[in-house]
VOTORPA-43284 format. One line per field, with one value per residue: residue number from 1; residue in three letters; y, z, x of N, C-alpha, C in turn. Coordinates in nm, 3 decimals, padded with zeros to 5 digits, always signed. Example, Ala and Ser with C-alpha at 12.3 -4.5 7.8 and 13.67 -1.06 7.14 Angstrom:
BEGIN
seq <- c(1 2)
type <- c(ALA SER)
nc2 <- c(-00.569 -00.225)
nc3 <- c(+00.780 +00.708)
nc1 <- c(+01.319 +01.285)
cac2 <- c(-00.450 -00.106)
cac3 <- c(+00.780 +00.714)
cac1 <- c(+01.230 +01.367)
cc2 <- c(-00.330 +00.003)
cc3 <- c(+00.780 +00.787)
cc1 <- c(+01.320 +01.290)
! end
This chain:
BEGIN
seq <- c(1 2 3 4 5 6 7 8 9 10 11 12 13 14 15 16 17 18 19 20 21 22 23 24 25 26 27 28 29 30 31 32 33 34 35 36 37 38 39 40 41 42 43 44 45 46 47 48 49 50 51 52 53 54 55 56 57 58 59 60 61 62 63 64 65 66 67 68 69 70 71 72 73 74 75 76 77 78 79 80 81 82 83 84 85 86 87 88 89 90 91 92 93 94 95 96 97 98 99 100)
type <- c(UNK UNK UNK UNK UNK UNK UNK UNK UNK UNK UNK UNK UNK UNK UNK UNK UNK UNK UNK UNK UNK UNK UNK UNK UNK UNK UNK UNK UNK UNK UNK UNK UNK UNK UNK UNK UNK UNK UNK UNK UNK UNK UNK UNK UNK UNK UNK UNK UNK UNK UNK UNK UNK UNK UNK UNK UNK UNK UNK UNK UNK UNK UNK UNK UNK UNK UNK UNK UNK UNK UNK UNK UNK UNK UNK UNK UNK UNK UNK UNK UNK UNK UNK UNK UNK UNK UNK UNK UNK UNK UNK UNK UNK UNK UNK UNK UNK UNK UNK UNK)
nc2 <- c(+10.224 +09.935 +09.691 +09.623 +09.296 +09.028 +08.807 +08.434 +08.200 +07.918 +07.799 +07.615 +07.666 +07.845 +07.795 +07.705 +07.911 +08.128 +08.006 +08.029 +08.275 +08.324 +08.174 +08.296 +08.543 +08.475 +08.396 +08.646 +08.738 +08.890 +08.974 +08.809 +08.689 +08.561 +08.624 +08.887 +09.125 +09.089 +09.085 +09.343 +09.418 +09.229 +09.029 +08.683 +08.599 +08.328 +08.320 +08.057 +07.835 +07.959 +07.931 +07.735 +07.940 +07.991 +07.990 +08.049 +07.852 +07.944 +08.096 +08.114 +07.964 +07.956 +08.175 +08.368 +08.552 +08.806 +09.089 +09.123 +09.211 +09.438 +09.619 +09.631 +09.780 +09.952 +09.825 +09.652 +09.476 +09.472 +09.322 +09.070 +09.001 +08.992 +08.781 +08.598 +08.588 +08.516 +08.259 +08.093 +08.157 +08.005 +07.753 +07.698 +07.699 +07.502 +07.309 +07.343 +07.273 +06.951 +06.855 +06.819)
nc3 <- c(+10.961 +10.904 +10.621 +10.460 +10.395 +10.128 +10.194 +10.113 +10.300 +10.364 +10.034 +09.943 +10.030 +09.864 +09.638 +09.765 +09.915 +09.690 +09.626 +09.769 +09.830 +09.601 +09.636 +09.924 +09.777 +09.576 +09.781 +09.907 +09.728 +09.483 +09.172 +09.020 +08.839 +08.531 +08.391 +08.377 +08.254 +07.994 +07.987 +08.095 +08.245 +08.429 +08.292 +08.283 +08.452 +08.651 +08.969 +09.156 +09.114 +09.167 +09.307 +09.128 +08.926 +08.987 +08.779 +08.450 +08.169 +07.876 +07.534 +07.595 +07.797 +08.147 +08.317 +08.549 +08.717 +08.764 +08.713 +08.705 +08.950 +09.013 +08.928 +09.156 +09.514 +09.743 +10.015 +09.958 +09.817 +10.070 +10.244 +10.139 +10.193 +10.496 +10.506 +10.470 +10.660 +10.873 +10.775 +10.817 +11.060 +11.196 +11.122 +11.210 +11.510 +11.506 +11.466 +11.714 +11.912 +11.805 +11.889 +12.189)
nc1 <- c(+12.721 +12.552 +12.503 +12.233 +12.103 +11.968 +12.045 +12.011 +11.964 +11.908 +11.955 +11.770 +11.489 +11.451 +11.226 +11.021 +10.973 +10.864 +10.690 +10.497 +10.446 +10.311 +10.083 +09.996 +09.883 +09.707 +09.528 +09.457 +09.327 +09.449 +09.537 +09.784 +10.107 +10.262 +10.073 +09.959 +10.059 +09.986 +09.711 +09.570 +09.314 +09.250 +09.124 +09.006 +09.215 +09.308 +09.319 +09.338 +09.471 +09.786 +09.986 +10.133 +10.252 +10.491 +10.746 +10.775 +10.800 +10.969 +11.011 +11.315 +11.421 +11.339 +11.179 +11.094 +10.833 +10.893 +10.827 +10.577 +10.440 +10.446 +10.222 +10.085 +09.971 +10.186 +10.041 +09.908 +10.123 +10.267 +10.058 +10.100 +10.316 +10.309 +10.134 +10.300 +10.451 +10.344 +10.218 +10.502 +10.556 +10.354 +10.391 +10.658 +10.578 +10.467 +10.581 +10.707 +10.525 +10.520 +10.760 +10.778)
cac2 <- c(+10.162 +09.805 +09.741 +09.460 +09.153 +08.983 +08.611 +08.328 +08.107 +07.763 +07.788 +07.502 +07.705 +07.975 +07.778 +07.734 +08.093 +08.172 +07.942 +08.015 +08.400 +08.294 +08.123 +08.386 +08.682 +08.421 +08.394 +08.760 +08.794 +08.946 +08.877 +08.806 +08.583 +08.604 +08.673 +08.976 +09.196 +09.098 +09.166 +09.467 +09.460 +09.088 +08.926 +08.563 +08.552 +08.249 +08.280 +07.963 +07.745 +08.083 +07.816 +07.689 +08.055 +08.030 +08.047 +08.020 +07.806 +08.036 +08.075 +08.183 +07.939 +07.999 +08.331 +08.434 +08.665 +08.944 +09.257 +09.134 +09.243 +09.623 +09.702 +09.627 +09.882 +09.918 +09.759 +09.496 +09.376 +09.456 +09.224 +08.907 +08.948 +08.974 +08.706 +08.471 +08.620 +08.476 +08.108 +08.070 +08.146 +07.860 +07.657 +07.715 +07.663 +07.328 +07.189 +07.340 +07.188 +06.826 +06.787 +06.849)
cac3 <- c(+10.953 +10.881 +10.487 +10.451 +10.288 +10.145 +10.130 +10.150 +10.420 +10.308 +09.932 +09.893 +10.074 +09.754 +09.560 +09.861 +09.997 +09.565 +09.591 +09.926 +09.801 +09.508 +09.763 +09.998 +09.701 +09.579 +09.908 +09.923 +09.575 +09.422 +09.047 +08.960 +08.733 +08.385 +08.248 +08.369 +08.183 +07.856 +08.020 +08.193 +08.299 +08.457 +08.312 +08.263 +08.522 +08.765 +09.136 +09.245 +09.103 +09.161 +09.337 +09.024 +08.872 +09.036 +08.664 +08.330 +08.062 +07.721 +07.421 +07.614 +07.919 +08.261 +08.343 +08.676 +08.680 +08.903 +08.694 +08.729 +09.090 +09.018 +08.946 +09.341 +09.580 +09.856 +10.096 +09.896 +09.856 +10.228 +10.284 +10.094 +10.298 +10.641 +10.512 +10.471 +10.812 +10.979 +10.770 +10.848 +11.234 +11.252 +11.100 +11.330 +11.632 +11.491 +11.443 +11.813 +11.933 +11.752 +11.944 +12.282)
cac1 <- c(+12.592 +12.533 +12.420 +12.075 +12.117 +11.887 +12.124 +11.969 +12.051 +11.912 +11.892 +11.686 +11.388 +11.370 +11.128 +10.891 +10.937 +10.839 +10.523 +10.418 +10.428 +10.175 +09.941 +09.892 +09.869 +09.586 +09.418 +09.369 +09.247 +09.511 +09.611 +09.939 +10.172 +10.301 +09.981 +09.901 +10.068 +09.915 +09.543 +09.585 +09.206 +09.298 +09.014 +09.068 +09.307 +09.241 +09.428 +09.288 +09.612 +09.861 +10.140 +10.165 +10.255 +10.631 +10.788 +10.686 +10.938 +10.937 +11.144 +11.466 +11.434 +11.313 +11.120 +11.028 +10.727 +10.874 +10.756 +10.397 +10.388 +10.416 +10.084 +10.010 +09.988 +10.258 +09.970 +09.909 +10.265 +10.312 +10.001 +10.136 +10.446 +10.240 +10.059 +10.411 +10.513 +10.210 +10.240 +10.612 +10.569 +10.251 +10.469 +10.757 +10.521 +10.372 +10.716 +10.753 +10.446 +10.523 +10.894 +10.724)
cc2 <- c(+10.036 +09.841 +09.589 +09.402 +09.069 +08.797 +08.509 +08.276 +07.951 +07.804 +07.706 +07.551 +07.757 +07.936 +07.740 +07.870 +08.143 +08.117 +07.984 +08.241 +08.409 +08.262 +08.204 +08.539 +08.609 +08.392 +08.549 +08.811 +08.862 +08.876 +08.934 +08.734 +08.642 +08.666 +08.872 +09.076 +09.194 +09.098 +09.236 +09.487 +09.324 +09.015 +08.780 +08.498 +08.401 +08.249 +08.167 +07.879 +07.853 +08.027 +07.797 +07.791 +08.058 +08.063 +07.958 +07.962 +07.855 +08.002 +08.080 +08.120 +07.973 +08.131 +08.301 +08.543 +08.820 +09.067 +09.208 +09.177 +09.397 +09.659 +09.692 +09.703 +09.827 +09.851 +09.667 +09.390 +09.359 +09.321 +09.077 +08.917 +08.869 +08.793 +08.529 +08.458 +08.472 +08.296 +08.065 +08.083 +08.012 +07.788 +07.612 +07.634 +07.561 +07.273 +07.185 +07.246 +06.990 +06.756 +06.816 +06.666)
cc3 <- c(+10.867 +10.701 +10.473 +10.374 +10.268 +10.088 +10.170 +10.219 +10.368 +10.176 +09.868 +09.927 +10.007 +09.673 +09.645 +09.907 +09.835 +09.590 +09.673 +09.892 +09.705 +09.563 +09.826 +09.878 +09.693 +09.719 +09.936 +09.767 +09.506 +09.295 +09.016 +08.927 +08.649 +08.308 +08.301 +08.308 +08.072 +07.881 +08.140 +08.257 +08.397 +08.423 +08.255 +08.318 +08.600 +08.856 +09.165 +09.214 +09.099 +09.284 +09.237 +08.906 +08.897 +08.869 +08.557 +08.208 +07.896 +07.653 +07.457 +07.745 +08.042 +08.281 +08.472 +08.661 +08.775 +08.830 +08.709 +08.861 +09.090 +08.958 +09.089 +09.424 +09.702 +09.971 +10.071 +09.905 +10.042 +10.286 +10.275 +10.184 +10.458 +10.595 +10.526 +10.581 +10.887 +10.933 +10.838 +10.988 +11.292 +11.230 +11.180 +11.411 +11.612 +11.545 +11.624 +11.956 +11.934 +11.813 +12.093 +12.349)
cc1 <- c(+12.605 +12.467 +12.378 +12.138 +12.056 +11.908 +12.038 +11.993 +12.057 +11.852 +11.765 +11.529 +11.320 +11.286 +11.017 +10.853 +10.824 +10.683 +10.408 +10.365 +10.332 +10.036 +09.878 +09.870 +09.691 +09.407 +09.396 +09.352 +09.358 +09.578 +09.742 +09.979 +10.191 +10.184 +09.900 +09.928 +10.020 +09.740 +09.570 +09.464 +09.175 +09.185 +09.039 +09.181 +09.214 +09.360 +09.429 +09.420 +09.740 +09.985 +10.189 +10.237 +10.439 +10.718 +10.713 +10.780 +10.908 +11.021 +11.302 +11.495 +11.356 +11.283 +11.026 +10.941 +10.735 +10.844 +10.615 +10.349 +10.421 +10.333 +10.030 +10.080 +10.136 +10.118 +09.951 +10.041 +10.275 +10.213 +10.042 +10.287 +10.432 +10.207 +10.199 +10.494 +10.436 +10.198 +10.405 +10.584 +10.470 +10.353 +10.550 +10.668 +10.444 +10.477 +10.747 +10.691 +10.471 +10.659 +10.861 +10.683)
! end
């Protein structure tokens, strides 16, 4: 049996795939970023700039916010994935559209 891999193909893509994963969490309401762990009840979050969430520059360099996405349900994550399915394929079919 074959074993997944989850390589990159075009590196240069991983800080759009990162942003584009902030965008659609934000478009279905969901809070996430660095700050949620220090308000666990998320109040004072704001989604509305949650592109801008990709990392956070602290005392020790560069921090990516990937434990803040385990308080969300397996449906939830599964949603923001759907939801980067569903931009990535328009996309596709613009570009497919626009060489036509």
């Amino acid at each position: 049996m074959s074993k997944r891999s989850n390589k990159i193909v075009v590196p240069a893509s991983k800080q759009a795939l990162y942003q584009m994963k902030y965008e659609v969490a934000a478009e279905l309401g969901l809070q996430v970023g660095s700050g949620y762990r220090s308000q666990p009840s998320g109040e004072g979050l704001d989604t509305e700039f949650a592109g801008e969430l990709g990392s956070v520059t602290g005392g020790q360099g560069a921090y990516h916010a990937k434990e803040s996405w385990s308080h969300l349900a397996t449906r939830e994550a599964g949603a923001v994935g759907g939801g980067i399915t569903r931009r990535l394929i328009a996309q596709a079919e613009q570009v497919l559209r626009d060489s036509h």
